[in-house]
N, C-alpha and C positions, 0 to 999 in steps of 0.2 A: 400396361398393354395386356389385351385380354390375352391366354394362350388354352392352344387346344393339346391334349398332353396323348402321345402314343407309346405305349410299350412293346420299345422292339427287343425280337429274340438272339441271342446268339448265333453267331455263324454254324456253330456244331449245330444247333437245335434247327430242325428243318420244321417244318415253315414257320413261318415270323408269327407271334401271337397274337394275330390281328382282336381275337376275342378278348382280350385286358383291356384293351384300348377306356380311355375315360378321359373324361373334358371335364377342366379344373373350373374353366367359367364358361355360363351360357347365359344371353340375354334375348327376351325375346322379338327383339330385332338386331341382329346382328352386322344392320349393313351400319356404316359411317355414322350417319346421322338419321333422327328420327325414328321410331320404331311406334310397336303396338305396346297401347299399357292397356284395355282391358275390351273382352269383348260382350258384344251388345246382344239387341233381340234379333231372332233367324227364323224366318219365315222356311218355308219349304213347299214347293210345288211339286210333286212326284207323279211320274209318268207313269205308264204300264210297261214302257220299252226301254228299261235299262238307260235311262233320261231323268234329271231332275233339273228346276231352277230353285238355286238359292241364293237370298237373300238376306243379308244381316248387315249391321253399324257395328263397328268396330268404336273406340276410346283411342285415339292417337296421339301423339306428341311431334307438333309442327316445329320446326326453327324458320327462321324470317329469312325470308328469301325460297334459295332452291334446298332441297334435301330429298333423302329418299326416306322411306316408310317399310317395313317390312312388316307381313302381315301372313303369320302362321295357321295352322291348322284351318288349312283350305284342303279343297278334292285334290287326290294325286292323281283325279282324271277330269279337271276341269277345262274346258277350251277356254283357251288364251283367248282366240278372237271375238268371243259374247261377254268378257268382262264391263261391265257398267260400272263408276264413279258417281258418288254424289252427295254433294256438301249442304246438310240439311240447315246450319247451323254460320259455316266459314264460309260468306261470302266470297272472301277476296282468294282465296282457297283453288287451283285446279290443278290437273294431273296431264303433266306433261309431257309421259310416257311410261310403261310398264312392263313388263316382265316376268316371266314365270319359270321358277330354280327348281325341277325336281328333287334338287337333295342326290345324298348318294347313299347308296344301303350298307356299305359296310367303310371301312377304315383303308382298306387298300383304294379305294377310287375315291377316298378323302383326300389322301395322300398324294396321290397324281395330282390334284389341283393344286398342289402349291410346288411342284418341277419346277426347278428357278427362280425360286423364290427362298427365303432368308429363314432356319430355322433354329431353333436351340437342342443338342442333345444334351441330358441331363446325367449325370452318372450317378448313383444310390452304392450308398455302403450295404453294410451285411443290415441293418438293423432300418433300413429301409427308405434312413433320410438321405436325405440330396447333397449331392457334393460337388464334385467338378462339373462346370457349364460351357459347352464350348457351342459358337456361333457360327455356320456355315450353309452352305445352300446347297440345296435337296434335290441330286443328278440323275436320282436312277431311287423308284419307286414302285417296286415289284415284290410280290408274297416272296418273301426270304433273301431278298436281293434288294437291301437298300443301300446309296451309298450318297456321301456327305461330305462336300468340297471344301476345306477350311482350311485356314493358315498354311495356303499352298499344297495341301495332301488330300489324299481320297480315305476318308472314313467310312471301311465295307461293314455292312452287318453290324455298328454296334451294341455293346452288351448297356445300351443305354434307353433312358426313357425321350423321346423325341417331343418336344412341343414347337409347337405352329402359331401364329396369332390367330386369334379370331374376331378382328376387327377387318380384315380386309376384301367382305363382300360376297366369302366365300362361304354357304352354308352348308350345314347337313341336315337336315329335315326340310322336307317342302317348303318354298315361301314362294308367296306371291308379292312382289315388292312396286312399289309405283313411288315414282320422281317427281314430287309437287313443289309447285311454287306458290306461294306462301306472304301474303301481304305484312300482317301480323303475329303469325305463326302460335303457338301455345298448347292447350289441351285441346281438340274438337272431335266432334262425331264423323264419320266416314262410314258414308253406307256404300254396302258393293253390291255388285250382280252377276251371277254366274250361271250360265251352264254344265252340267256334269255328265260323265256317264257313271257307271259303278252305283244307280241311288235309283231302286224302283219299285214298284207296286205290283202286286197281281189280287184278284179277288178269287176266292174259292166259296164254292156253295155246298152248305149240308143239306139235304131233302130226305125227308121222313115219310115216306108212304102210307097214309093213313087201313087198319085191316077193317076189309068189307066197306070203305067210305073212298067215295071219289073227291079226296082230299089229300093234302099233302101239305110236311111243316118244312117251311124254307128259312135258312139264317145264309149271310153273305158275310165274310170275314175279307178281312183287309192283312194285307203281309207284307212288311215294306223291308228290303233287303238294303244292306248299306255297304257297301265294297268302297268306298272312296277313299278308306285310309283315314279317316280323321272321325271324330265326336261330332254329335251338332245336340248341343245340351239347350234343354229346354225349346224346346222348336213348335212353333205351328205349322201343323199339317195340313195340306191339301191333296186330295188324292184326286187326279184325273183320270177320267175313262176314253181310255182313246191315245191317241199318238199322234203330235203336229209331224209333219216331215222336218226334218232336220239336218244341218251339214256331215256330222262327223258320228259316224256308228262303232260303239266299242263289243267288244267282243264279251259274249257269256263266258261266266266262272263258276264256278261247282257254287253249289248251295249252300248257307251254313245255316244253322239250328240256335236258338233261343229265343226267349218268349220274354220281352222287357216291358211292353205295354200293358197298361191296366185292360184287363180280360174279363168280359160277363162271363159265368158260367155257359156254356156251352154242349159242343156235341150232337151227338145224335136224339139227347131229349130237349123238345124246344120248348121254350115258355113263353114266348109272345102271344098276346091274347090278337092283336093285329099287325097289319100291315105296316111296320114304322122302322125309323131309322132309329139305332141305338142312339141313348139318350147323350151319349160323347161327342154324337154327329149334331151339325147341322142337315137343314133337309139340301137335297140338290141345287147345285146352282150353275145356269146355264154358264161356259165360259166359253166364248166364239162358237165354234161348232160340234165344241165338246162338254161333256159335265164335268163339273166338280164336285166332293164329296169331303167339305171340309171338318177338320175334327177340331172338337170345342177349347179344348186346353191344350197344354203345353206336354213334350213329354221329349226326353233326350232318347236318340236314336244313335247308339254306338257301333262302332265299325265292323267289321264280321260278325254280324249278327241279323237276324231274321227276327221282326218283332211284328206282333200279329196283333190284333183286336177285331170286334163284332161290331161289325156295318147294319145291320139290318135286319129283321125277320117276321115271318107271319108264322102262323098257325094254320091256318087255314085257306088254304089254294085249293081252288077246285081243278082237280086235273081230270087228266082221259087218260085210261090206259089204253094202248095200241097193240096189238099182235099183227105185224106184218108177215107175210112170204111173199115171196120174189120168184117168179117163173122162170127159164129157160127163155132167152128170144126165140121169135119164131120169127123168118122172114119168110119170102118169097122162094132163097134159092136153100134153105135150110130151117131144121126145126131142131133145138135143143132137148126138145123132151124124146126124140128117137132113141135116145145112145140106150136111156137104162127104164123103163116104165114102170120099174119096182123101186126107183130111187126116193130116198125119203126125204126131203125137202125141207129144213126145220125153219122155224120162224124165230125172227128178232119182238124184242119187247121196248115198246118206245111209250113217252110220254107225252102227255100236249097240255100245254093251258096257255091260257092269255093274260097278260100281264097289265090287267086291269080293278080299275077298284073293287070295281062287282064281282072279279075272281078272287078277289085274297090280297090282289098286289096294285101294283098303279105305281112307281117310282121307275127314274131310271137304271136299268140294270146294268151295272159293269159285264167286259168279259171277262170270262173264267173254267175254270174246273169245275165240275158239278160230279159226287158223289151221291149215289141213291141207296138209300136201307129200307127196309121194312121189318115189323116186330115178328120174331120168332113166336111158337106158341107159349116159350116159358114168358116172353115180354122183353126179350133182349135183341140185342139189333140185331140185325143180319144184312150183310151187304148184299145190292143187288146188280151195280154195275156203275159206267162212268159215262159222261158226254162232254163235251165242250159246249159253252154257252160264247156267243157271241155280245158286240153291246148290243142293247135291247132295248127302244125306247117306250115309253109309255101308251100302254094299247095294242103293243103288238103281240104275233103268236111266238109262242116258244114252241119247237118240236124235238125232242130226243131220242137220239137212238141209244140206248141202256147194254144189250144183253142177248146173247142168242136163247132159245127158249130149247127146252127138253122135250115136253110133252105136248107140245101144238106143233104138227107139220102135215107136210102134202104128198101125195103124189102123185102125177099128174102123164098122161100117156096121151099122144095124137092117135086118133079112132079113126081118121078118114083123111084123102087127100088125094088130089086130081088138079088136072091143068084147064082152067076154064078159056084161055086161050092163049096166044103166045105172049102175051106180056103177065095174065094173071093166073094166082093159083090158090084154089080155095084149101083150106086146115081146119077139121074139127078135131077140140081136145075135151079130154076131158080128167077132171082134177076132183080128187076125193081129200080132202079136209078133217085133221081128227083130232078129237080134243081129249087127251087122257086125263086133264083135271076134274075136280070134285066139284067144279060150278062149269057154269057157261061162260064163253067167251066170243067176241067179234072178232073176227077173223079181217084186215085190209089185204087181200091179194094183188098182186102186179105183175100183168104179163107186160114188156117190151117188144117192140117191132120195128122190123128193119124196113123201110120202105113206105110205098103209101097200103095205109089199109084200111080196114072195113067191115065191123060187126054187123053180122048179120043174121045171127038167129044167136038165143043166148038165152040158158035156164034163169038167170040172175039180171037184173036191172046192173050197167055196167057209167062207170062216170070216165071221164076224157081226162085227166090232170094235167095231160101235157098232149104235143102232135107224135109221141113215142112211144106213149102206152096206154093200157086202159084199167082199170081199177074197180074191183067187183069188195061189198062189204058183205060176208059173210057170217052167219051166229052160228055156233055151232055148239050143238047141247053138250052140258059135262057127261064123259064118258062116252060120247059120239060120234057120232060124223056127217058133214055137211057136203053134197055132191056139187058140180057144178060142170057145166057144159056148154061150152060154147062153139061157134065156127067164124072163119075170119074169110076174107079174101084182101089178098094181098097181091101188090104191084102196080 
């Protein structure tokens, strides 16, 4: 009989040395009958939401008839209810019901599970071998408080080593166990199917701002995090973009650090001559309403750990730089540019391109992080700011918003205003523009408004974006300034 061996402490000694604790024998199924003898190839699906599906064939050992199967190093956050079976090989072979054993994490909630049940303590001389065995059953299982019913007496706290069987169903590390029955029983293959949480993906973008070129270098890295508690060696990856809905949401865990995938040189200097997918990748592949972003080989994906590699990248994007300001509303029953007419208004710096072949790019884009730099004069990087990218399909725009700016703002004063009758009231303002850098720049301005309104005389040509606001594009020479005036009637 297998036994599992604990070393308890002396009654003087407070608390019991749960840390000694060691098991004499372990098999890697420890229920009754049947277990795992080796495991197979593991597919991996990886979501972007803390979601994965995996996939793998285990090597089993059937007995004829019924028996159970224990089958370790599974997620310690896989749902029980999406487990799949399937006998690629043993026809006669099905699974007649399953179950899933968290394990316990230390030796005091080992111990609880066998209350009532038959164990042996062992008593050790000075020189550490074993000596008297006595057989009784295990009443009271608490850190420094155990005690042990035999030959009619209560054995409190002994100065002995305790062992347990570990034949009776009872484990300490995760299993996933299933009950099959079994025509001709033997060696066969057993593929599973699981869902998880703790196994997920994010993409991150590096963008390189090309100086004096409306260009820019993009690379997209992949970072698949593994929280599940277990190994998945050798694995093929699929990364998806997007998130199916699903029953059971697990909760975020702090981040952890290391880098075990094979990594292209990277960073802030890129070397893609085009738009393509790292050569590790396959190119996209639609999967229902989502993409995939399969990777070519194999590569194990260990437990707390964050393993990253390079998705993609071009050289050459043709972007837009953007300088926005944002006005003050103005409505009907109030104007934001009263309060201060000498206020200085500064501008945000955003990006645009389209995510097309004629631009640079043309593949479908994961969400993600987007980090922007631009070279210093020595040629070193210099960060410029951050966005969030959405998924992004093929063809579409991308717009970023980056950075507050320093030396591009406004400020903007109402020049005139009267009641044209009871329901309307006309606003003239007017907005001087200034650019302290060493080149020009286009100025997007936006005023919002509350209610209905209506440009009616206007220094600038002005565009509609939306029924809220109106939108004036402005150049304003380096080292100048660009005036603008308009009047509204509003109500």
């Amino acid at each position: 009989m297998k036994h599992l061996s604990l070393l308890l402490a002396p009654l003087a000694a407070v608390p019991v040395v749960w840390g000694c604790a060691r098991a004499e024998a372990q098999t890697a199924a420890t229920l009754p009958a049947g277990g795992t003898v080796g495991r197979g190839p593991i597919d991996l699906v990886v979501y972007a939401g803390d979601f994965a599906m995996v996939r793998e064939t285990r090597r089993v050992d059937l007995k004829t008839g019924r028996g159970r199967v224990g089958l370790q190093d599974v997620s310690k956050s896989l749902d029980q209810n999406s487990v799949l079976f399937d006998w690629p090989k043993a026809k006669d072979a099905k699974v007649v019901s399953s179950a899933y054993d968290l394990g316990v994490g230390d030796s005091g909630r080992l111990l609880k599970r066998f209350l009532g049940r038959e164990v042996e303590l062992v008593y050790r001389g000075q020189d550490g071998r074993p000596g008297d065995r006595v057989k009784g059953i295990l009443e009271v299982a608490d850190p420094g408080n155990v005690v042990v019913r035999a030959d009619g007496r209560y054995i409190v706290n002994p100065e002995a080593t305790l062992e347990a069987p570990a034949d009776q169903g009872i484990v300490a590390i995760p299993q996933l166990s299933a009950e099959v029955d079994s025509g001709s029983g033997g060696p066969t293959d057993l593929r599973m199917t699981y869902m998880t949480g703790g196994l997920s993906w994010s993409a991150d973008y590096t963008l390189t701002l090309a100086p004096d070129r409306d260009t820019l270098g993009l690379e997209c890295w992949a970072t698949v995090t593994n929280r599940t508690g277990t190994d998945y060696p050798d694995a093929k990856i699929s990364f998806v973009a997007g998130s199916p809905n699903r029953a059971v949401q697990h909760q975020d865990e702090d981040r952890m650090s290391d880098t075990t995938l094979p990594q292209s040189r990277g960073g802030v200097a890129l070397r893609a001559r085009k738009f393509e997918m790292n050569n590790a990748f396959n190119a996209p592949q639609a999967m229902g309403e989502l993409y995939a972003y399969p990777y070519k080989s194999t590569a194990t994906i260990r437990q707390d750990r964050m393993n990253r590699v390079r998705m993609m990248g071009s050289e050459t994007v043709r972007v837009r730089r953007v300088y926005t300001i944002g006005l003050p509303e103005v409505s009907p029953w109030y104007s934001g540019l009263n309060a201060n007419p000498d206020q200085r208004i500064g501008a945000t710096l955003g990006i645009n391109f389209a995510n097309g072949k004629g631009d640079g790019l043309g593949l479908p884009l994961p969400a993600g992080a987007v980090r922007v730099y631009e070279p210093d004069p020595a040629g070193g990087a210099r960060y410029v700011g951050a966005a969030s990218l959405g998924d992004t399909p093929k063809d579409a725009r991308v717009s970023l918003e980056l950075t507050s700016v320093f030396d591009v703002y406004a400020r903007a004063k109402q020049v005139e205003a009267h009641k044209i009758d009871k329901k309307r009231t006309s606003r003239t303002v007017e907005v001087v523009v200034s650019n302290e850098k060493a080149k020009p720049v286009e100025v997007r301005m936006v005023e919002g408004f509350g209610g209905a309104w209506k440009i009616t005389g206007e220094t600038a040509k002005s565009l509609r974006p939306n029924a809220a606001s109106a939108e004036w594009r402005l150049k304003v020479p380096a080292g100048g300034e660009t005036k603008l005036r308009y009047t509204v009637t509003l109500g």
